[in-house]
N, C-alpha and C positions, 0 to 999 in steps of 0.2 A: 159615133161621130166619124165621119168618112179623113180620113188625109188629105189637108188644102194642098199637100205638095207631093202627092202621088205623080202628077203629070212631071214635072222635073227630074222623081226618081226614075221613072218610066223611061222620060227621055236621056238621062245618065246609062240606064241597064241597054238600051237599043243604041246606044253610039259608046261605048267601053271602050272597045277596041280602037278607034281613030282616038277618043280623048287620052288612053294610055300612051299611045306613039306620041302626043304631042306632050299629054303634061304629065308622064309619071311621076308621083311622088310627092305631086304638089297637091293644093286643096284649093277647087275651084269653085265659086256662084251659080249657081243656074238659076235662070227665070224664063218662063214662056220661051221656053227651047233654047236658049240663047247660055250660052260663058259671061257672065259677065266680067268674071277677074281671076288671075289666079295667083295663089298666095303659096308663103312654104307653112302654115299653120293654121289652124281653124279660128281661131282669136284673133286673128289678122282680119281671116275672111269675113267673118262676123264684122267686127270694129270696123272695115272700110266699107264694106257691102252698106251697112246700115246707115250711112249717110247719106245715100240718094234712095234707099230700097226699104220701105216697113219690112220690120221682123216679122215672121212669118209671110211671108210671101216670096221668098228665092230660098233657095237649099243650098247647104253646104256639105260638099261632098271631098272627098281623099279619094285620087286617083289611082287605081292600082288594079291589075290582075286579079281576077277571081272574085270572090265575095266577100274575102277577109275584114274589106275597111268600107263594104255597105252601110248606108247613113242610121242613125239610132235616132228617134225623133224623143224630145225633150220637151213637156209640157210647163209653162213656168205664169208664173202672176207675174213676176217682176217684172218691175219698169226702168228701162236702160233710158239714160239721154245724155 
């Protein structure tokens, strides 16, 4: 099964460096290239993302230098609402 959110990581690893200058530290949305929001926590990002955006379709990402805090992708049945 391929990653539906490869293109988001993708698009995270080729603009690092400009997302770092702006949002170090924080943890931002992405969907079809875009920021949608940025948060100081991933439970933030989840919880507000997910009310205009279905889960699994935007990524959440930690912004930071290097590869330390690259995304872990999480496969789950639950159902949030």
């Amino acid at each position: 099964m391929s990653n539906p959110l490869q293109r988001e990581f993708e698009f995270y690893i080729s603009h690092q460096d400009e997302l770092v200058e702006k949002y170090d530290g924080k943890v931002i949305a992405i969907k079809d290239g875009n920021v949608l929001g940025v948060y100081d926590d991933e439970l933030t990002a989840v919880t507000e993302t997910k009310k205009s955006h279905e889960l699994g379709t935007f990524l959440v990402q930690k912004v930071s230098k290097g590869n330390a805090d690259y995304s872990q992708t999480f496969h789950s049945r639950a159902v949030f609402s």
